[in-house]
N, C-alpha and C positions, 0 to 999 in steps of 0.2 A: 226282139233283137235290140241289142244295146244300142245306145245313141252315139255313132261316131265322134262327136265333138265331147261327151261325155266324157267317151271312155281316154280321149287325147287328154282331156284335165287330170285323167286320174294317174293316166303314165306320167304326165309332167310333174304332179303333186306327191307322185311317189315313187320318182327318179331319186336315186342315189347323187344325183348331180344337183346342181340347179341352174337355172331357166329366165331369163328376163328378155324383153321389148321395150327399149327406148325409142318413143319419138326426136323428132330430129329439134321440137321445142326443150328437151331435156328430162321429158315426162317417164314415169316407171311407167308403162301401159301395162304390162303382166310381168308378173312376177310368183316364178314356182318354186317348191322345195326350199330347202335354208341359206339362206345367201348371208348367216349371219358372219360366218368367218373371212368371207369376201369382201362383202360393203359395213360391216358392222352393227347391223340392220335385220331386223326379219324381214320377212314377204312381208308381211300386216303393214310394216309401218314403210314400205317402200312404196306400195303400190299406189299408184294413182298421184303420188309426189315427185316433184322437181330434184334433181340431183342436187343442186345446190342449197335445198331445204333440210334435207334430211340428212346429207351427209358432212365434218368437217370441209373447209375450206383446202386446204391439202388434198386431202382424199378428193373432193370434187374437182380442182381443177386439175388432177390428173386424168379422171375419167371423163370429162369434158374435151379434155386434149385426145384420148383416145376414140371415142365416138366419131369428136371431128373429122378423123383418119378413116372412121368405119362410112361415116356419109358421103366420103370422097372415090369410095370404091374401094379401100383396103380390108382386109382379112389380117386378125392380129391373131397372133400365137404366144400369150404371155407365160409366165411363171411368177407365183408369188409366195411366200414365206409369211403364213402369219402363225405367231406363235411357233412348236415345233411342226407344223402342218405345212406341208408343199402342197400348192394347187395348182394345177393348169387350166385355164383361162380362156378360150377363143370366142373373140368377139368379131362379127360378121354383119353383112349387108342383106337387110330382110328387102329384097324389091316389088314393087305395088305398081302392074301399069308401067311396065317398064322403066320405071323410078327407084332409086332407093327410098322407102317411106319408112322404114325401123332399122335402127341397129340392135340386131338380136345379140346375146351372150347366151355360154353355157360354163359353169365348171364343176372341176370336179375334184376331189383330194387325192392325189399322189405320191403319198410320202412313203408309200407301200410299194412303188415302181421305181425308186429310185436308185436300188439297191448297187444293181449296174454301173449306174451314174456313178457311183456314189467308191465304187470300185477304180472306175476310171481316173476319177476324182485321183482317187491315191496315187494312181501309177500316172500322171501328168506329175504331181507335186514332187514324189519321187524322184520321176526326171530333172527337174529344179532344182532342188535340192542335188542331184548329182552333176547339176551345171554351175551351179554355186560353186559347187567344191572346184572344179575343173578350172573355172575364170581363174577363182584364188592362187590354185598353183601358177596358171599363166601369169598373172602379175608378180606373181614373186618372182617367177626368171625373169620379166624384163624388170624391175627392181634390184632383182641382187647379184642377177648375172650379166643380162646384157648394160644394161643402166652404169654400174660399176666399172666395167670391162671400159666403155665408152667413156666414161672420167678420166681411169686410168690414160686412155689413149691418147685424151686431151692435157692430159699432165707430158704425156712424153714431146709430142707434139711440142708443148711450151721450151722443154730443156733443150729440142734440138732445134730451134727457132733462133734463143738465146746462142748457140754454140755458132750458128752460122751468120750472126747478124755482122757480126764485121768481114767476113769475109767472101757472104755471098747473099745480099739482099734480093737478089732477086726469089733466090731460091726461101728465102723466109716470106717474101710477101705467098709465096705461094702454097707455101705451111699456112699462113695467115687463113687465104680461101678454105684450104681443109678446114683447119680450125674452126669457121664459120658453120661451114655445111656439116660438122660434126655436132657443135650447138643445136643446129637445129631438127640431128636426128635425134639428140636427148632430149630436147624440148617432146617431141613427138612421141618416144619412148615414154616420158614418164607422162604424159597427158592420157595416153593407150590404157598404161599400168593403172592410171588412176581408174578411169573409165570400168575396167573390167576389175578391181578388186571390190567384193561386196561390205569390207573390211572399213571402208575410205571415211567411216564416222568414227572408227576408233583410231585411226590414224590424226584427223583434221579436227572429233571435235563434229557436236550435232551440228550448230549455227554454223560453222564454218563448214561442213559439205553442203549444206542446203545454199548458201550463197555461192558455194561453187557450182551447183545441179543449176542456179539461175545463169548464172554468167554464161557455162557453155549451152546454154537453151538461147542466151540473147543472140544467136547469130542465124538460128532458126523462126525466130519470134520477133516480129517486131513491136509488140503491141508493150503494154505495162505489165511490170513482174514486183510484187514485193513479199518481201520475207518479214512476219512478227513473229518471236519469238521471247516468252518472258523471261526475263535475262535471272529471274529468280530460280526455277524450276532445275530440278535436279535428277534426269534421267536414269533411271538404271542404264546401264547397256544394251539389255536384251530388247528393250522397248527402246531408245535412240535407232538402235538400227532396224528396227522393225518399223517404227514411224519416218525413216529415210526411204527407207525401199518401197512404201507405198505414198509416200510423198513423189517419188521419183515416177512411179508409173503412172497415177495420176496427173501430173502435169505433164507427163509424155500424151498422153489418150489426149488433155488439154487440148495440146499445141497441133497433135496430127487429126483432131478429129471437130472439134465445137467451131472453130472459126471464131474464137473469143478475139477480145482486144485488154482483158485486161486479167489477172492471173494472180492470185494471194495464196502465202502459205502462213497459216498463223498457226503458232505449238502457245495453248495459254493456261491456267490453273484454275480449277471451276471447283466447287462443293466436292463433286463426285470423286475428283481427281483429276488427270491431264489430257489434253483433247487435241488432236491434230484434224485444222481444215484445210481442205486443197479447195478455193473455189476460183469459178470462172464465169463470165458475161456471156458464155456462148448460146450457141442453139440449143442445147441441151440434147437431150432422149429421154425415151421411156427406159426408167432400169429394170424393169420384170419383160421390158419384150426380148421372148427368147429368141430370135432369130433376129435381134439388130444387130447392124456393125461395130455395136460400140463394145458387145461382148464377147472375149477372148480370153487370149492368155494372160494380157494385163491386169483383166476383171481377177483370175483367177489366182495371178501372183496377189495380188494387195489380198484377196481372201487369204491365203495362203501366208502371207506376213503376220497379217493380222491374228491367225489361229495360232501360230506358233508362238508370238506372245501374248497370247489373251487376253489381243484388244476386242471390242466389243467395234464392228466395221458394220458400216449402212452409206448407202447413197440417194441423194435426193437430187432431182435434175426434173426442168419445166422449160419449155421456149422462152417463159420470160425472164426467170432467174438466172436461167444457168442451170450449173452442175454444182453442188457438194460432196465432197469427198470426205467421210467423219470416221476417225479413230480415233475410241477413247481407250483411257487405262484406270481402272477403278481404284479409289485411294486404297494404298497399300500394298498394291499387284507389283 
């Protein structure tokens, strides 16, 4: 009869998946199968080695950040993209003596299950895209109907103010009142219009939406907001409003979610071509764990930006840095 523990190495060593045991010192204790697309590493050169030895510095203090989560009693359910390869990822609590003594991992490649996803995918962005549109028309009627209608009303107001000022002040100071509380339903009108037109970089101009996306965030934000932007660089359109709309949802997730104090958008000119960062001081997250609160519909519009101009979109986020938010555009795109 085979040797139980045997024949366990041989399922592990010839699982389609792979297999490792971290000690809570950071040590590989076992390590099965190819974990080369995962850690960048074979089993050979893993095992028995410190994460911080054998893997980058990035790469390690991400997976230092997650174990920590796994020795504390969490269960992670990531997702990860290397190359065109999806993996899913679950990293878990091996307990000893009623102790946590390992944080076990298993993954395995999914780029073959995604199909679904991948369906759904369309029919969310679909909907986008058909709320795009939808906003658009709503801003044009308060723009060019109600907005307008409301000038004109302020124009009449003015002539019959003038027609009664000698003869009935009282009644003009009280045109006056109108006239105020009219101000300030255009005020409010065209703040709405702006708001919902997705248009509002071709209307204002990149730099000038993006100082306006800061101004109306300062009333919700109290911390530090700056806008760089090299005053050289000369957007097409298609990429201005695609680097607003993910600019915009990124320092939206900013402000409702990291607890930052301080908030930069910089659009600069590199080798490659042009690069928009959204970063922040916050608490950051894990960006492959699939079941955090940080990912939604906003993760999935800036994907969704990004695709439609063929920016090249990644995020990098750690407790101590923060968040980065990168869209580039490759010279000549």
């Amino acid at each position: 009869m085979e040797d139980p523990c045997a024949l366990s190495e041989l399922l592990l060593q010839q699982s389609p998946a792979c297999h490792w045991m971290v000690s809570a010192g950071g040590v590989f204790e076992r390590v099965y199968g190819d974990t080369s697309p995962v850690f960048g590493k074979p089993a050979a050169e893993l095992a028995g080695q410190t994460i911080s030895r054998v893997l980058s510095q990035i790469v390690s203090d991400a997976w230092m950040a997650r174990f920590g989560r796994v020795f504390a009693g969490e269960t992670l359910t990531l997702r990860e993209r290397h190359g065109v390869a999806i993996w899913n990822i679950t990293v878990f609590p091996v307990r000893v003596n009623a102790g946590i003594g390992y944080a076990g991992g298993w993954a395995r490649e999914a780029t073959a299950w995604t199909t679904a996803e991948d369906e759904l995918r369309r029919t969310v962005l679909g909907a986008l895209k058909a709320q795009e549109f939808e906003r658009s028309m709503v801003a044009k009627f308060l723009h060019d109907s109600i907005g307008q209608n409301l000038t004109a009303l302020g124009l009449q107001l003015d002539l019959a103010r003038m027609d009664l000022e000698g003869s009935s002040p009282e009644t003009c100071g009280r045109i006056t009142e109108i006239q105020h509380l009219l101000g300030v339903m255009m005020d409010e009108t065209r703040e709405f219009s702006y708001e919902l037109n997705p248009s509002a970089v071709e209307r204002a101009g990149f730099r000038a939406a993006l100082d306006r996306l800061t101004q109306h965030l300062r009333a919700r934000f109290a911390g530090t907001m700056r806008v760089n932007v090299d005053p050289s660089l000369k957007l097409a359109p298609r990429l201005s409003q695609a680097m607003f709309q993910i600019a915009q949802e990124a320092v939206e997730n900013s402000v409702r979610h990291s607890s930052c104090s301080t908030i930069e958008i910089a659009v600069k000119s590199t080798r490659a071509g042009m690069v928009l960062e959204i970063r922040d001081n916050g608490r950051g997250f894990d960006p492959a764990d699939a079941m955090g609160s940080c990912r939604g519909l906003g993760l999935l519009s800036m994907e969704h930006y990004a695709a439609q101009a063929g920016l090249e979109f990644g995020i990098t986020s750690n407790s101590k840095t923060g968040t980065v938010v990168r869209a580039a555009a490759q010279e000549g795109a």
